[in-house]
C-alpha positions, 0 to 999 in steps of 0.5 A: 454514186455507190450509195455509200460514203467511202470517207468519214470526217475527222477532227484532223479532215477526212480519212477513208473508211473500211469500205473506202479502204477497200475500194481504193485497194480494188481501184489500185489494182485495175489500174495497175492491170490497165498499165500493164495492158498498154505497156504489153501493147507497146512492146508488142508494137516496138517490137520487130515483126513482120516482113522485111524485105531486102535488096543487095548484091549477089556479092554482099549476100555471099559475103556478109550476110549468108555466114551471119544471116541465120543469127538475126532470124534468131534474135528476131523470130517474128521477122520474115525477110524477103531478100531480092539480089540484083545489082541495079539501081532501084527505087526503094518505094516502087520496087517495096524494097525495105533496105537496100545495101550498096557499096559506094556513095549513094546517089539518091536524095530521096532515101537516108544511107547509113554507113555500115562499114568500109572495104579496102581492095587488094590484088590477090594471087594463087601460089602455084601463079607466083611461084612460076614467075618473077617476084612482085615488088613494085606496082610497076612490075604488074604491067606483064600480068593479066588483071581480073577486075571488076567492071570499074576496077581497071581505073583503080588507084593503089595507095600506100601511104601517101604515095599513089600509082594509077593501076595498069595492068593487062585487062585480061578479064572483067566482071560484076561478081568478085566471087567469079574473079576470084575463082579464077585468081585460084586456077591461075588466070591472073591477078585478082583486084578483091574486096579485102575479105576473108571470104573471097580471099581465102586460098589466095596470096595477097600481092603487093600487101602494103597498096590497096585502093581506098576503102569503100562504103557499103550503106544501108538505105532506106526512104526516110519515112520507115527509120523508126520501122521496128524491123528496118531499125533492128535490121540496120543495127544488127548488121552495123554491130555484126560486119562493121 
């Protein structure tokens, strides 16, 4: 009890008195501030903070995260990322892993994969490789030529249209790193089949410009239970709206 009546009766019912009057305005105001509380609390909790910790390749960290990574740490100044690159497959729980960026189908049932974007391959060449022999103009005519391939790449298959032709080619030189074969395309070892990306591709000749393998996913995965993770959540969504 206050002590005081905050309403007076009237003929039409009961209003607030002055001292109502100003209660209400006291009580108004608390409220409004303990609104503003909880919404700053629920900001601060939506809001990406923290460490993040990442899994990729070598490959997909040269190529697309290191020229565009230091524009999310920009936008999200509370983050800390943790990236860990190897090429194996992992387990995102018991190696503490966050996100991991694969390119392919994913094999496990355990994790969600979005679609973040899809890389066709081509076959690349330095000029100085072409100019001292015969023209390209058909895949058949590869069969001479030595192919720098990654670990799987010697089975690709070249599209254009709806024609295929099962890639054949000497297999001079196999790796698991596309940055490697394609160094080698630049000093005039062979053919390089590269990941159609500016970044790896850059003072090379496309060969055979109308066939390249079909496009391959990369996917963020992450375990089902940390989607709604603020900094997983901004992570995926800015890498998909910057590479995809």
């Amino acid at each position: 009890s206050l002590g005081s009546k905050l309403m007076d009766r009237t003929r039409s019912g009961v209003r607030l008195n002055e001292l109502g009057e100003g209660f209400y305005r006291h009580a108004r105001m608390m409220l409004d501030c303990a609104k503003q509380a909880v919404g700053s609390v629920r900001q601060s909790l939506d809001a990406p903070q923290g460490v993040l910790r990442l899994s990729v390749s070598v490959e997909i960290q040269r190529a697309l995260l290191e020229p565009h990574l230091a524009d999310y740490l920009r936008r999200f100044p509370a983050v800390a990322l943790e990236v860990v690159m190897d090429n194996r497959r992992i387990s995102l729980i018991q190696d503490g892993i966050d996100v991991a960026l694969r390119v392919g189908e994913p094999a496990q049932d355990d994790v969600v994969a979005r679609r973040i974007a899809a890389f066709a391959f081509g076959l690349y060449a330095s000029a100085d490789y072409l100019a001292a022999r015969p023209p390209l103009e058909t895949p058949q005519d590869l069969a001479p030529h030595p192919l720098l391939h990654k670990f799987d790449g010697a089975d690709a298959l070249l599209h254009r249209g709806n024609e295929r032709y099962p890639l054949h080619a000497k297999k001079r030189i196999s790796a698991n790193d596309a940055f490697l074969l394609a160094q080698l395309a630049r000093a005039g070892a062979g053919i390089a089949l590269l990941p159609d990306l500016p970044v790896l591709t850059a003072g090379l000749t496309r060969v055979l410009p109308d066939w390249a393998t079909e496009a391959l996913p990369l996917h963020a995965l992450y375990y089902k239970n940390r989607g709604f993770a603020p900094t997983v959540r901004s992570f995926i969504d800015w890498l998909a709206a910057t590479v995809g």
